[in-house]
C-alpha positions as CSV (number, residue, x, y, z in Angstrom):
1,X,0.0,0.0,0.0
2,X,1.8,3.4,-0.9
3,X,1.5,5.7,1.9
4,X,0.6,9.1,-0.6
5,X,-0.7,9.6,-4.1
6,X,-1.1,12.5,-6.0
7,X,-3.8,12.7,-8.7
8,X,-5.0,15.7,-11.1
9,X,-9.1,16.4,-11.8
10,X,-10.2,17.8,-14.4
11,X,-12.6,20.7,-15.9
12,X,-15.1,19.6,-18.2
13,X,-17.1,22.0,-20.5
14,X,-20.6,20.9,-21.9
15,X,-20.2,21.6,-25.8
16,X,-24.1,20.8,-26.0
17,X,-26.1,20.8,-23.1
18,X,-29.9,20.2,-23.4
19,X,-31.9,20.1,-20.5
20,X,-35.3,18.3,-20.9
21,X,-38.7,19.5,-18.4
22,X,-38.2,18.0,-14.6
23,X,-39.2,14.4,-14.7
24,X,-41.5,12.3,-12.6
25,X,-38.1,11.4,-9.9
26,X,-37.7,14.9,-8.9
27,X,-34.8,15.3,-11.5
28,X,-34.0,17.2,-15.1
29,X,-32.9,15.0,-18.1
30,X,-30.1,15.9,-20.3
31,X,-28.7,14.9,-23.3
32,X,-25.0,16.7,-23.9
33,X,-21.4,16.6,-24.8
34,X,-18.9,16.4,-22.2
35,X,-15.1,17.5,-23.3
36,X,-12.7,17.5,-20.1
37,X,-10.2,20.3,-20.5
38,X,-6.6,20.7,-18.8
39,X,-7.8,23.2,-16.0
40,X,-7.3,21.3,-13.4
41,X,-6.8,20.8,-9.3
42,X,-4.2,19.1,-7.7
43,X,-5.3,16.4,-5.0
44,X,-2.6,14.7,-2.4
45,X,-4.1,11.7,-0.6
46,X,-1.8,10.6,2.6
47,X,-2.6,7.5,4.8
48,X,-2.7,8.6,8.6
49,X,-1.8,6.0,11.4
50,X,-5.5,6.8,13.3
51,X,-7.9,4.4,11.5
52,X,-11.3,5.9,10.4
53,X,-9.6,9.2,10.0
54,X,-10.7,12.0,7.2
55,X,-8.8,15.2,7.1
56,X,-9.4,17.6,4.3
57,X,-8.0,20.7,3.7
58,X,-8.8,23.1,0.6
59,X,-10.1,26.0,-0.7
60,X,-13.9,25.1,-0.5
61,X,-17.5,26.8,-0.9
62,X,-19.3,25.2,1.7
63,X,-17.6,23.0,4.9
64,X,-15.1,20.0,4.4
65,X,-17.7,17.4,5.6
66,X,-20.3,18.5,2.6
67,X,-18.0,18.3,-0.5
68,X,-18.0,15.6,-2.6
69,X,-14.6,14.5,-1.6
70,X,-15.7,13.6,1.7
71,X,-18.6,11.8,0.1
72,X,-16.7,9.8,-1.9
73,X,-14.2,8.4,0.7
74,X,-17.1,7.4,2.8
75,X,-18.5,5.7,-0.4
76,X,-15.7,3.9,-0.9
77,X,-15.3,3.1,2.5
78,X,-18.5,1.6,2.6
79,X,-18.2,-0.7,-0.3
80,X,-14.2,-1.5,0.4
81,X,-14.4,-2.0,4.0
82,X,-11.1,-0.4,4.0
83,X,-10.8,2.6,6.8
84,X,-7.4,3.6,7.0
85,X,-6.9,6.8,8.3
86,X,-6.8,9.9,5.5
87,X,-5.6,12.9,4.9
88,X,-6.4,15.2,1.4
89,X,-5.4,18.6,0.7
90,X,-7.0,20.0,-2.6
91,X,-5.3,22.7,-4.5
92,X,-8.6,24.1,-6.4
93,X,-8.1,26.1,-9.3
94,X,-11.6,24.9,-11.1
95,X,-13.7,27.7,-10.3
96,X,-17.5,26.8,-7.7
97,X,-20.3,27.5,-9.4
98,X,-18.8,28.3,-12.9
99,X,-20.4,24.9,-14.9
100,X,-16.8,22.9,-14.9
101,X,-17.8,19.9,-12.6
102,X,-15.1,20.6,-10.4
103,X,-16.8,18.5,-7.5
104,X,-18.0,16.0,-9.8
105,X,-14.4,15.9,-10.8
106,X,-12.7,16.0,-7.4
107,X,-14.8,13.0,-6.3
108,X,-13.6,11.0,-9.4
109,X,-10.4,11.4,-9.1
110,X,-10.3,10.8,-4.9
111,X,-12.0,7.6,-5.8
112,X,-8.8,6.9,-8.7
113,X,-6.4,8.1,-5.5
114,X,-7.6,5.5,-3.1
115,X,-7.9,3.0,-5.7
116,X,-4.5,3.1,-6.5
117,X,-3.3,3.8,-3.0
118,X,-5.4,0.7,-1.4
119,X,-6.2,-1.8,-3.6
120,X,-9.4,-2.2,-2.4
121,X,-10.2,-4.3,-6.0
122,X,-13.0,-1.4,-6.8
123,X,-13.2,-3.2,-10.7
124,X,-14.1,-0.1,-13.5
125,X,-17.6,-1.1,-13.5
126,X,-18.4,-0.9,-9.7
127,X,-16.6,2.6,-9.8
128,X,-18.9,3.8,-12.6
129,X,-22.0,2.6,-10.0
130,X,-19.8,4.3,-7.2
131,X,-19.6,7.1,-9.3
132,X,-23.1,7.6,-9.8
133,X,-24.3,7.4,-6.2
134,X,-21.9,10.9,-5.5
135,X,-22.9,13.0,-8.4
136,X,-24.7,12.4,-11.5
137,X,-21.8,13.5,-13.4
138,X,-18.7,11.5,-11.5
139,X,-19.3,8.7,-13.9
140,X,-17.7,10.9,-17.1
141,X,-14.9,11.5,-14.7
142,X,-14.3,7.9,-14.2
143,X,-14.6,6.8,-17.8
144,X,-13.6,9.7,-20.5
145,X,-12.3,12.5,-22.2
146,X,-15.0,13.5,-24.5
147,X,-18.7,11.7,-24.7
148,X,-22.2,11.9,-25.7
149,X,-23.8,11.9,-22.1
150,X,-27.5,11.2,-21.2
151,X,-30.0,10.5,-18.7
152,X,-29.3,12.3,-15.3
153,X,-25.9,12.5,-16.3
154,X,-24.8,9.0,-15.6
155,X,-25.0,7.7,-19.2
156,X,-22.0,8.4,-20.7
157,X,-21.0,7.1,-24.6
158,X,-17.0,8.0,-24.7
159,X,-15.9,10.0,-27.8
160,X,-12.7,10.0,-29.2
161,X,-11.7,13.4,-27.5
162,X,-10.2,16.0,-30.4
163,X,-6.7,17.9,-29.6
164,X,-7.1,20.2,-32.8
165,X,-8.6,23.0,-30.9
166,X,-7.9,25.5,-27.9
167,X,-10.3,27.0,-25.5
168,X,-10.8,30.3,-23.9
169,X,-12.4,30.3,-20.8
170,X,-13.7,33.6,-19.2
171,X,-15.3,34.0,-16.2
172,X,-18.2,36.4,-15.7
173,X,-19.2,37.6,-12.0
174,X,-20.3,35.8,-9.4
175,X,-21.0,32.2,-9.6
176,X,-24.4,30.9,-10.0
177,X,-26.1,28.4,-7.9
178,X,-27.3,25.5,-9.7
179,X,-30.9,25.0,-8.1
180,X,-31.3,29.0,-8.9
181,X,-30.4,28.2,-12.5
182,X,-33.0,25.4,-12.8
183,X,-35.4,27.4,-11.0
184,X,-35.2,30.1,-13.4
185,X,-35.3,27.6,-16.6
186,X,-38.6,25.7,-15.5
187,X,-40.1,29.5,-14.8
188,X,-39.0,30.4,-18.2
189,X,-39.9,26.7,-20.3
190,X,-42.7,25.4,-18.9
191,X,-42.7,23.9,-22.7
192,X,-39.2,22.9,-23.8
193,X,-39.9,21.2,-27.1
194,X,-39.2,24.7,-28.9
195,X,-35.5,24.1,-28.4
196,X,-33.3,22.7,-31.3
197,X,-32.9,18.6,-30.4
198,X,-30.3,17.4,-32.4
199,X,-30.1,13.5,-31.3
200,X,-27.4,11.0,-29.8
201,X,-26.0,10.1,-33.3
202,X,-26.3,13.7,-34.8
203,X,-24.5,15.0,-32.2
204,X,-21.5,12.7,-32.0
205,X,-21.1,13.2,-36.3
206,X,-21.0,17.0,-35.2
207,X,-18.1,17.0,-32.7
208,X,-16.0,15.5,-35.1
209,X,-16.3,17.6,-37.6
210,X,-16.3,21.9,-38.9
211,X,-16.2,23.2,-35.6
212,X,-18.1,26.8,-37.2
213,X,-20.6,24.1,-38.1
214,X,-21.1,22.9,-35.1
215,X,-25.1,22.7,-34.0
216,X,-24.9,23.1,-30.0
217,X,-26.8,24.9,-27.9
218,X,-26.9,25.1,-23.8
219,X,-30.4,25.3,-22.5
220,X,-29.6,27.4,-19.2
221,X,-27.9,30.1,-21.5
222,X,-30.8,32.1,-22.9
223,X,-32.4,32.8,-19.4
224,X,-29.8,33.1,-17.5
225,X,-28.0,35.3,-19.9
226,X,-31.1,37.4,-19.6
227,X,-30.2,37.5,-15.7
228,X,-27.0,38.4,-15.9
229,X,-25.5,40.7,-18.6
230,X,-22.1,39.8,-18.2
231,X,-22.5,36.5,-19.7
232,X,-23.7,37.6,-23.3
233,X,-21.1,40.0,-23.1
234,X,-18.1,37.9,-22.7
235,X,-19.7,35.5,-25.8
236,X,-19.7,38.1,-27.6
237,X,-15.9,39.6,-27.1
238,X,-15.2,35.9,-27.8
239,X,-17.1,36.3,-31.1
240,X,-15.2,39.3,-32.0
241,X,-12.0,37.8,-31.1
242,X,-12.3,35.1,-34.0
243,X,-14.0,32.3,-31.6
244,X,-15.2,29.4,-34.3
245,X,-17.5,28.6,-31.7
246,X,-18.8,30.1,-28.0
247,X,-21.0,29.2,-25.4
248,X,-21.9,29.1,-21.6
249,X,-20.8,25.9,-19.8
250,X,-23.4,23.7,-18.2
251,X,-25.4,26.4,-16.2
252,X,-23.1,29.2,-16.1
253,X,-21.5,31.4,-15.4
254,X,-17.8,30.1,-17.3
255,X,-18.1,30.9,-20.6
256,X,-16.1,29.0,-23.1
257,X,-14.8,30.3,-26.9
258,X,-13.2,27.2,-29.0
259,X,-10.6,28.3,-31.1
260,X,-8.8,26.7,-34.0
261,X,-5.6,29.1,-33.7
262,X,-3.5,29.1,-30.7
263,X,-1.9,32.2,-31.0
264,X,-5.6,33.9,-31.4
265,X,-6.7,32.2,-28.6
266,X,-4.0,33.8,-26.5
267,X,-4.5,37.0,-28.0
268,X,-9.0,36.6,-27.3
269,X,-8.0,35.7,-23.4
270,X,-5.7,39.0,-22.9
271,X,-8.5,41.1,-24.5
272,X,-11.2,39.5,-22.1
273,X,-8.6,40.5,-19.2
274,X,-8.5,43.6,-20.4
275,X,-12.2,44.0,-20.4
276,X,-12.4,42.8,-17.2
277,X,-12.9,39.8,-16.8
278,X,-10.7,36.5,-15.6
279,X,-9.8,34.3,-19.0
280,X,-7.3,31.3,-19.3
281,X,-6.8,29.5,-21.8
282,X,-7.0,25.6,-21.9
283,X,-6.9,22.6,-23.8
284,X,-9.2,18.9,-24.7
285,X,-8.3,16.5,-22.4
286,X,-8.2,12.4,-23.5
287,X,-8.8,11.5,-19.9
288,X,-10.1,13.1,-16.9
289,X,-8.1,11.9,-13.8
290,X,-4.3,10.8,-13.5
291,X,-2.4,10.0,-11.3
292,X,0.7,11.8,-11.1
């Protein structure tokens, strides 16, 4: 058993996101691409002497005991058996409340971490399940760089992920709370069968080809756009900057500008800066959590 591991987690942005009226369970359906990008935090996973242990230390947006990392060690505690003593500091650069799916993210790859530090014989498929019992989205974390994902989240159809492309990433205001966001798109849609629906096939044809041709769309953006003005604004510097394609990231506020050029995405983040906002720029992943 090795006494610390180090893993990275990943930023995803949704490409596509369609968000289908709130279901009989209490939940919203989706159908959407997931590309995991090289934003990323660092996690370090130590084993303590003190049995049944958890220390976690990071920069977080609500207490330890309610992120996702904690959930996931008591997940795999429970299935495992395993309860050695832990300790995990977290190194968060994925922005709360931005659309990225840094907890989703951060729960993945603790679950990778304690895998590979244990050995508790956690086979891929009983991770995926593991996954899915933390976060709807944890199961892309556990299994891809780029898919077609559906359902609540947890059906995800791997892609092969693209590397001819950079991102620009800005950052608009304050972050937004997912339940507002839903709130605010079933006050808007009570009908939702206006939006564009490309299907599961149509969708994964699109990704790999002309990205200006590209037929995506993110349900949350039109309403919550309209709430907060910052948002259309930064798609549209990222328009104006040459962006082949722009749009929020899962329900805001990150913004995202894909662009074929390197050198013109560099040039599209400093202008962003200058107007104000925070902009990065990142790259497509082929894999969501590694160990380091």
């Amino acid at each position: 058993m090795a006494d610390k591991v180090r893993v990275r987690a990943a930023a995803k942005v949704n490409l596509h996101l369609r968000v289908y009226r709130r279901r009989n369970d209490g939940y919203h359906g989706i159908l959407s691409i997931f590309q995991a990008i090289s934003l990323t935090d660092s996690i370090v996973i130590r084993s303590l002497k003190e049995s049944d242990t958890i220390e976690i230390g990071g920069n977080f947006d609500c207490p330890a005991r309610e992120t996702t990392i904690y959930k996931a060690v008591l997940a795999y505690r429970e299935v495992t058996g395993i309860r050695t003593g832990l300790s995990i500091s977290v190194d968060k650069r994925i922005p709360a409340g931005a659309g990225l799916g840094g907890g989703s993210s951060d729960a993945a790859a603790v679950l990778v971490g304690l895998e590979a530090m244990l050995q508790g014989g956690l086979m891929p498929v009983a991770a995926q399940g593991l996954g899915a019992s933390i976060g709807s989205d944890v199961p892309f974390f556990l299994k891809a760089g780029a898919a077609v994902v559906s359902g609540r989240g947890e059906e995800v159809s791997p892609l092969d992920s693209r590397d001819d492309y950079r991102l620009v990433l800005a950052f608009p205001g304050s972050a937004v709370p997912t339940a507002w966001a839903y709130s605010l798109l079933d006050g808007e849609r009570p009908d939702d069968s206006a939006e564009p629906d490309p299907g599961r096939e149509e969708l994964a044809a699109a990704y790999g080809g002309d990205i200006r041709r590209w037929p995506f769309a993110n349900s949350f953006e039109g309403p919550i756009g309209r709430a907060r003005s910052e948002i259309p604004r930064a798609k549209e510097l990222l328009a104006i900057s040459g962006a082949s394609f722009a749009a929020m990231s899962g329900s805001g506020n990150a913004i995202f500008g894909v662009f074929e050029d390197e050198a013109r995405a560099l040039v599209a983040a400093a202008r962003l800066r200058d107007a104000g906002f925070d902009a990065c720029v990142s790259s497509p992943l082929a894999r969501c959590s590694a160990l380091d």
